[in-house]
N, C-alpha and C positions, 0 to 999 in steps of 0.2 A: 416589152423592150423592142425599140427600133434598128436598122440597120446600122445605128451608130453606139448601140450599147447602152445606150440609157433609157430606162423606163420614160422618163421625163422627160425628153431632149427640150422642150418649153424650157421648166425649169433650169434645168443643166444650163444651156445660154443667155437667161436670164441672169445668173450669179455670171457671168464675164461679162457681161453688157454693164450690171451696173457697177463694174469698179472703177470708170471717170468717173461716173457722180458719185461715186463713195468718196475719192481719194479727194474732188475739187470740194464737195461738200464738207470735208472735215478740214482742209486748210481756210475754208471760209468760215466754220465755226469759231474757230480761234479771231478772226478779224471780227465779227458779230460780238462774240465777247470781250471786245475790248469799246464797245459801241461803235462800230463802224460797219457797215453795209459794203460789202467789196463786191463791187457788178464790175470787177473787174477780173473774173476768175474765166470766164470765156476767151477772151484776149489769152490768159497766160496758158490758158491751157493750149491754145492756137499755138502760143512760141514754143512750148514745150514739145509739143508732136512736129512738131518742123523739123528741128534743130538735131531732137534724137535720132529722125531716122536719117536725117544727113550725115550723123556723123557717126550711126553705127553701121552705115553703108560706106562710107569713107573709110574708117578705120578696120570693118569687118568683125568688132567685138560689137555688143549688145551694149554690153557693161559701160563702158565710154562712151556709147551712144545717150546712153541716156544720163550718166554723169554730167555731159558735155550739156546735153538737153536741162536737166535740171541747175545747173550755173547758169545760162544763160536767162531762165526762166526767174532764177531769181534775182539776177540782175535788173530785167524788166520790172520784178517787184520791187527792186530799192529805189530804182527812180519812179515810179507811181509813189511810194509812198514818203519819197522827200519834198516829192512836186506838193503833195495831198496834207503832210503833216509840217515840213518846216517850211515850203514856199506859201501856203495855207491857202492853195488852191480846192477849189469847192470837190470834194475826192468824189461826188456822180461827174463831171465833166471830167475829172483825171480818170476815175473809172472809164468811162465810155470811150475815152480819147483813147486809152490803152487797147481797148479791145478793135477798134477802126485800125489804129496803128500795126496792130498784129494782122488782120485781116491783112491790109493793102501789103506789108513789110512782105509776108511771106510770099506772097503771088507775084512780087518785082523781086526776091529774091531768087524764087522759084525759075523765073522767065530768064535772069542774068546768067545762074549757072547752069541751065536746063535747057535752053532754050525753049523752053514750054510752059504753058499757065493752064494748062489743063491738070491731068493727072499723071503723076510721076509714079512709074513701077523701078521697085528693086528689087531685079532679080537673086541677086548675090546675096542676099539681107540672111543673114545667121537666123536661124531659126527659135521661138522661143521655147525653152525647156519646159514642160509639164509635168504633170503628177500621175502618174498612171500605175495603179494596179487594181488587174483585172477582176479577182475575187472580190474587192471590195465596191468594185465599181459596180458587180452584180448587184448591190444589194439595192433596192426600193428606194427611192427618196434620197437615201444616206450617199450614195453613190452621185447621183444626181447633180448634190448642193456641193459635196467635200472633194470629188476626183474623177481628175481627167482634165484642170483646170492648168491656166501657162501660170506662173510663177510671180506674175501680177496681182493676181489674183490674191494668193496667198500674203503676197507684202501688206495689199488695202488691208487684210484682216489683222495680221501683226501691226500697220499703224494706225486703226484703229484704238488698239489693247493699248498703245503705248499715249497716244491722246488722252485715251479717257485715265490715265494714269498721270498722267502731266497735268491736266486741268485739274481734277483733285484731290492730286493726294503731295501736290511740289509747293514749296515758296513761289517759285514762281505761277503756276496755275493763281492759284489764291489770287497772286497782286494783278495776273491779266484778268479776271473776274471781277476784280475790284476795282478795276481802271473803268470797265466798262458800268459797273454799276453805281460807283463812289469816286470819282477822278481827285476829288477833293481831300479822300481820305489817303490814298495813296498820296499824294503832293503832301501832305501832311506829315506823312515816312521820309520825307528829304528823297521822293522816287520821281520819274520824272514819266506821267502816264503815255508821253507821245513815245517815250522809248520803247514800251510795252507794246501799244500802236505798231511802230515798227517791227516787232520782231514778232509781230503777228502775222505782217502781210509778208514777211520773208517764209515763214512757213507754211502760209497759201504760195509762195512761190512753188517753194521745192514741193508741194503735194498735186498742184496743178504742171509740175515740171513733169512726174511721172503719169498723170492722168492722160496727158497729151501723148508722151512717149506709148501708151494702152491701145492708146487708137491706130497709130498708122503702123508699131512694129507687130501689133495684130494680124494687119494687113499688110504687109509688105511695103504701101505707097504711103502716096503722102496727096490729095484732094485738097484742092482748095476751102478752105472754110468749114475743113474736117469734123470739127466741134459741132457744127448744126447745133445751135442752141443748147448746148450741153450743160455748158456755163453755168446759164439762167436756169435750167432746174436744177443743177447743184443748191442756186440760192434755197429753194423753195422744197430743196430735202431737209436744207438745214431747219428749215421751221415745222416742215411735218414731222422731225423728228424732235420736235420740243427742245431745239437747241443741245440733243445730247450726243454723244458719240453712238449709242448704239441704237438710238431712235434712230440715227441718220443712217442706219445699215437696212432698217425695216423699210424707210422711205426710199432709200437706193432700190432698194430689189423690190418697191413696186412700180418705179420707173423701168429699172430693168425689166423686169417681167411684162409691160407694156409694150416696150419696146421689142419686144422677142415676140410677145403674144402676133403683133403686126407682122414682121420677118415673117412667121408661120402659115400666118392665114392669109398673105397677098397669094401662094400656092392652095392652098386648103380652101380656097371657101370663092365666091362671087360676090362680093363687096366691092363699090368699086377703088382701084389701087389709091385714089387720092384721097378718100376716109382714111385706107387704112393707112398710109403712111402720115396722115396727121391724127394718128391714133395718140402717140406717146405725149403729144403737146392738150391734144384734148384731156387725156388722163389730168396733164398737168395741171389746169385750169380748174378741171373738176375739184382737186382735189385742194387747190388754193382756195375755192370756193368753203370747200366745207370744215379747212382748217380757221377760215375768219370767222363760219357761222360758230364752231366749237367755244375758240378763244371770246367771241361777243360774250355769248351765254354764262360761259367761265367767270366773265370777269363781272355782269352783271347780277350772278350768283355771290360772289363775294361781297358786295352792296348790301345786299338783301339781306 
């Protein structure tokens, strides 16, 4: 055990690093399962971390901060996804235009009420509550993954449970599954599968609303273009995780744990800093790599 209590502290920060791509990766499986590809979950998660910590620094509650952050994040999702399904703009150029839009939107917003485009500290920012007790934190591993974690944390694992409960066990899971596998058979229920569509990319809203809020009420500030590609391996949890809710928890925390593994050893070790900081993107790549080689074999085994 470390000066910080935990056997682990890898691990330990590993399970908070990956709750963006937990939270942005389960709001993107529901748009995946409706057949649609949303690369625009980097964008939302951008407006989402802006907007919170502006306006739980503004208001001085957490709670409104990120209320505030999550409406407005799914507002950005209702117009991506009117622009994308009823104006039937090609949804990769509404996608990407969304995530540019977030980019430049925040740093001219930033500059207006800031008067700065660098990085914004708030001092005053409520702090977030965590889980802390200390016998249990003793314990090996158990302590590690479960406690000592902010309160984030614990909601990705609650909306998780409630995902993988909605996807299969609701009328509605069913017809979003079916919209993306069968658009025909749904249209055939008198259902209408672009509504499904939509109230897919509204709940990558509100899940990229709070993933964004993870980042900077973590940290106090708000950095330009906070997300760093965050987005984009949300996508690529949701397919290491075979499209499931809790596949996507295994694929998050090996992102996380990459991205922590780097944290640790830019101090620890003589690498030099620019591997290790394109540590978590090389993992990414690797591991896109070897989920194509799987799925190839996979599916040429079914042939056969």
């Amino acid at each position: 055990m470390n000066e910080s209590g935990y056997y682990f502290p890898v691990i330990h920060n590993a399970v908070g690093i990956m709750t963006p791509f937990l939270l942005a990766a389960i709001g993107g499986l529901f748009t995946e399962l409706t057949g649609m590809l949303n690369i625009a979950l980097e964008g939302l998660m951008l407006t989402g971390a802006f907007f919170s910590v502006i306006f739980a620094a503004s208001t001085g509650s957490l709670f409104l901060g990120v209320l505030f952050g999550i409406v407005i994040t799914m507002f950005v999702a209702l117009i991506f996804g009117l622009i994308s399904l009823y104006l039937k703009a090609d949804i990769f150029i509404s996608g990407l235009a969304t995530n540019l839009l977030a980019s430049g939107l925040t740093v001219v917003l930033a500059f207006k009420i800031f008067g700065n485009k660098g990085v914004i500290l708030f001092k005053n920012l409520p702090e977030l509550p965590s889980l802390n007790i200390p016998f249990l934190q003793k314990i090996p591993l158990f302590g590690d993954i479960f406690i000592g974690h902010n309160i984030f944390v614990y909601l990705s694992w609650l909306i998780v449970i409630i995902a993988a409960v909605v996807i299969y066990k609701t009328p509605f899971g069913m017809r979003l599954r079916g919209t993306g596998y069968n658009p025909q058979a749904i249209t055939a229920l008198g259902l209408k599968p672009r509504n499904y569509q939509l109230a897919a990319i509204l709940i990558s809203g509100f899940t990229c609303g709070i993933a964004g809020a993870v980042l900077t009420l973590n940290l106090g500030a708000f950095v330009p273009n906070i997300t760093s590609g965050r987005g984009w391996i949300a996508l690529v949890a949701i397919y290491l995780g075979n499209k499931n809710p809790f596949g996507i928890v295994i694929a998050s925390f090996v992102f996380g744990f990459s991205e922590s593994f780097s944290n640790y050893a830019q101090g620890a070790t003589k690498i030099p800093a620019d591997f290790i900081l394109a540590f978590p993107y090389i993992i990414t790549v690797i591991a896109m790599i070897g989920y194509s080689i799987w799925k190839y074999y996979k599916e040429n085994r079914k042939i056969s």
